[in-house]
Structure formats: C-alpha cells, structure tokens
N, C-alpha and C positions, 0 to 999 in steps of 0.2 A: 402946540396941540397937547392933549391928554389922553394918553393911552391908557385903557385898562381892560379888565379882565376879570372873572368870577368864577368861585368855585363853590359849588353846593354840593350838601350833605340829605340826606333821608333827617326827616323828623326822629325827635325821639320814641322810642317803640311804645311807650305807654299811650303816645298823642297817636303810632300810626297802626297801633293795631285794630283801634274803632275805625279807623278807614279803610282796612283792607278788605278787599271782595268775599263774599261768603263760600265756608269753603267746602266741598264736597266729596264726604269720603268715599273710598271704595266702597264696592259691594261687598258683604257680611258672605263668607263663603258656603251659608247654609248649612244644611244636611247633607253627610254624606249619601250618595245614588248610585249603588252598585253597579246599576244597570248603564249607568254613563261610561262605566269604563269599558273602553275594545277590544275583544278579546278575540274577532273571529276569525283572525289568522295564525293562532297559536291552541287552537282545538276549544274555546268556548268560552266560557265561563265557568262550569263545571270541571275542566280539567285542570291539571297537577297545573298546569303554569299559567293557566287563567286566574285560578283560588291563587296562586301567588303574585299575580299582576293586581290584583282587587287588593289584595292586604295589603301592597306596596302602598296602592294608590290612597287606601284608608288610612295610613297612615301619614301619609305628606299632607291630606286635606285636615288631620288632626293637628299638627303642625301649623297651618295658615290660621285654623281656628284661633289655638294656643296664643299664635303670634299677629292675631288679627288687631290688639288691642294697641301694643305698640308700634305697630305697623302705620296704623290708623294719627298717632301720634305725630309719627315722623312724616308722613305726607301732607299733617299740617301745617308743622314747621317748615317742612322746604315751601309749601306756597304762603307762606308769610315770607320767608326770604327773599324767594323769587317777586312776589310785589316788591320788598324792599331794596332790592337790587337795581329797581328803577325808579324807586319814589323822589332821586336828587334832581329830578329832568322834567320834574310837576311842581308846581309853585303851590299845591293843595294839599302834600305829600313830602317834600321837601326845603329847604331853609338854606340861606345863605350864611355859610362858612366866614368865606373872608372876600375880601377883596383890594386885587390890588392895582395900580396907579401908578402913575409918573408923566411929571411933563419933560416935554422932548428937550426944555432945555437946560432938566436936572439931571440927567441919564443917572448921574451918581449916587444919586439918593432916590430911588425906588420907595414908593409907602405902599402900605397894605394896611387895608382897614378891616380891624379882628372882629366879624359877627357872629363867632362862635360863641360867645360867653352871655353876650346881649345883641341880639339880633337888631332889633329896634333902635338901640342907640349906634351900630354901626349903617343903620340904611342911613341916618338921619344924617351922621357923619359925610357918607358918601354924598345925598343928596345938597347938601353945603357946597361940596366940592364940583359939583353939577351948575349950581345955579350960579356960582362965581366964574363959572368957565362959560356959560350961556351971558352973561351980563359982559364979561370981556372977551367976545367974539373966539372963542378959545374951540379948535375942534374937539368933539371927542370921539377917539380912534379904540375903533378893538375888531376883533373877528368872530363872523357870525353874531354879530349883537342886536341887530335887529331884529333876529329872529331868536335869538334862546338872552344873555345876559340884560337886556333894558327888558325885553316884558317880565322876564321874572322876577327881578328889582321892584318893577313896580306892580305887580302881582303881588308882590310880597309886603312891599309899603301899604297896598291896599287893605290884604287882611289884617297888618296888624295897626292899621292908621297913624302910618306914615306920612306926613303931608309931601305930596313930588312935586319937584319945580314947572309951574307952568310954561310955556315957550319950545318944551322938550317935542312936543308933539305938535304938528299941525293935520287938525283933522286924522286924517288915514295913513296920514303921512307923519315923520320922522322930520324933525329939524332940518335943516342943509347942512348945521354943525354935527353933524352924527354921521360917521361914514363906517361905512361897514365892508374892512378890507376885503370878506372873501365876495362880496357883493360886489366892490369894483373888480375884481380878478373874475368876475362870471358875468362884466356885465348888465348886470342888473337881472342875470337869467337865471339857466338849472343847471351852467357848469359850475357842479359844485366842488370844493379841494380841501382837503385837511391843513391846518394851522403849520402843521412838523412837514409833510410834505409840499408845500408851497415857500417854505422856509428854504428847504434845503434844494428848489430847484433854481431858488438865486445864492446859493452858495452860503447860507448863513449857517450856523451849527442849528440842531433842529429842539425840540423838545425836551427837556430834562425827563429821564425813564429814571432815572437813581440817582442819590448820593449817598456815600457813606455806606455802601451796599445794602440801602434803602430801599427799594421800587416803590414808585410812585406814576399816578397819572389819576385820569379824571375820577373815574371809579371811587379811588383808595385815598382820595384826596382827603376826606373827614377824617378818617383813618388815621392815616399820616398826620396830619394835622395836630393830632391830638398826644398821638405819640415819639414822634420825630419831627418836632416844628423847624427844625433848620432846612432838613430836605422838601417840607412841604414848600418853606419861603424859596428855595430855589429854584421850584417847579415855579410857581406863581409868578417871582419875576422874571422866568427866564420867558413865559408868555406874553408878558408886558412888555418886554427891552424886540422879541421879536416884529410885536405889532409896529414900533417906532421904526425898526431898521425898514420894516416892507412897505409902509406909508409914506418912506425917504426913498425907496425906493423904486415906485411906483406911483410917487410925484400925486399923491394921492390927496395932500394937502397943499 
C-alpha cells in the first residue's frame, strides 16, 4: 500500500485578497447628542454632575471620532485574517503545500513531494505516483481523504489543469484502492475521530505538536514549512508512518 497525507496553505495574499468577502465597517459615530446622555438620576442635565457627565461623555465620543479612522482600518485587517485563517480548508482559497507518501514496504524512506515552490509540477508529481499505484493494484491509504485530501488534490489539478488519473473515481464513488482509515473506523458512518486520538487508543505515539521547540500542526503548517522545514518534515511523516501502523492494524488492507 501507499500511504499519504496533505497539507495546505492559504493562497498568496495578493491572489486572496480579490477573494475575500466584502467588508463592512462600523458605523461612523456621528454627532455628538447631548441629549443621549442619562442624567436623571443624578439631578438632570443642568446640574453640576449632569454638565460633568455630558463633558465626560463629549469627550469619549470625540475620541471614537479621532480613532474612528484607524479603528476602521484594524477591523479590516482582522476580517482579511479571519478569512485567511481558513482559506487552507477551500481548494478556491487555498494551495497545496506539500505532500507526503510512503509505501508500506519502504517504511525507511518516507517522500514528500514539495508544492510549495510549484504547485503544478508537485500535483503532477504526485499524480504519477497515483497512476502507477492504480495500474499495480497498489492501495492508497490516508485519513479522512475521501473527504478533504483527494477532492482537494483534484480541485486543485482542476484549476490549474492538472491532468488526474482516470480509474481514481468510479462514478460517485471512489476506487476500492482508496480507503479512507477514519471511514473504516466509523464504518462507513458519522462516528467520526481524530488521526492523534485514534492513534493513541491503539497505543501508537500520536501526532507530532513540536520539534526543536518548534509547534507545529495543521494550521501553522505553511508557516512552519517555510521557516523550520525539518519540524514541518517531522510533522508530515509522522502522519504518514501513523496511517501505515493503523491500516496494519485494523487489517484494513
């Protein structure tokens, strides 16, 4: 069998700022309105600590005015962030990083094929490695990949015309060579589990979170990638070396 595994990144910000939802700022804090402020438990408006609750207040609202401009700024950028904090999990939004591989009966040599640099010459990579495992009866094993790493693969081959191996898909359906560990662990159903905790309930080490006092995980995965490539390679095959143990495990091949 051939196990793998995928990790994507957010587009670059020049490609994903024309995609992100239009954004809407606050409301301009107007005119100040004397008469807004409450005063009638402290003897009115006219008195000594009314006229000082009104000045208080005139001046905080001159204040939002003052700071209404960069205010306005910064509420922009956090909703460009916040889009971008989940553009890696949209194939229309986000790009595949890397990916990595191994068959079961190299355990030693793990590959990871780098699409960070050229997106297009690593799907095509990958898809090479797809159609020679389709052509020699070869499974191909990962988690959750029926549902997030193959459609986005070929989501992504799509947009940027990628040609993908035919035989991969039958109809609505998925090859028989495509098994999708968390799908046999549910059945085919909605009990659904995480990769690190389904690992660690058969006693395997779980997840790589760090090396080198690194943090690392899905998220910070581009991140990482780009500035600490050894801990990112760690994280990547230690998701690939898990898929192989739980697939032996679970007699799944």
């Amino acid at each position: 069998m051939i196990a793998f595994d995928i990790e994507t990144g957010p587009l670059p910000d020049e490609q994903l700022r024309p995609l992100c939802p239009g954004f809407v700022p606050p409301p301009h804090p107007g005119e100040f309105d004397p008469s807004a402020v409450k005063c009638g438990n402290i003897g009115g408006p006219t008195s000594e600590k009314g006229k000082a609750k009104i000045e208080e207040a005139r001046k905080a609202h001159e204040d939002l005015v003052k700071r209404y401009a960069a205010d306005v700024a910064a509420a922009k950028e956090k909703h460009f962030a916040d889009f971008k904090s989940r553009a890696a999990l949209d194939a229309t939004t986000g790009r595949v990083v890397a990916i990595g591989l191994c068959r079961a009966d190299q355990m030693d040599s793990p590959g990871i094929i780098d699409c960070d640099q050229d997106e297009e010459d690593g799907l095509g990579k990958w898809w090479g490695w797809v159609e020679d495992a389709l052509l020699d009866r070869l499974p191909l094993v990962g988690f959750n990949v029926c549902h997030f790493d193959l459609p986005f693969l070929i989501r992504r081959s799509w947009l940027l015309g990628v040609p993908v191996p035919t035989g991969l898909r039958k109809g609505r359906y998925w090859s028989d060579l495509v098994v999708d560990l968390m799908q046999v662990w549910g059945f085919h159903g909605r009990d659904l589990i995480g990769l690190d905790k389904l690992a660690k309930a058969f006693g395997l080490d779980g997840k790589v979170t760090e090396a080198g006092g690194v943090a690392v995980n899905g998220a910070a995965f581009a991140e990482v990638w780009r500035s600490n490539r050894k801990t990112a390679e760690l994280y990547l095959h230690q998701d690939v070396m898990l898929c192989v143990r739980l697939a032996e495990r679970m007699g799944a091949v």
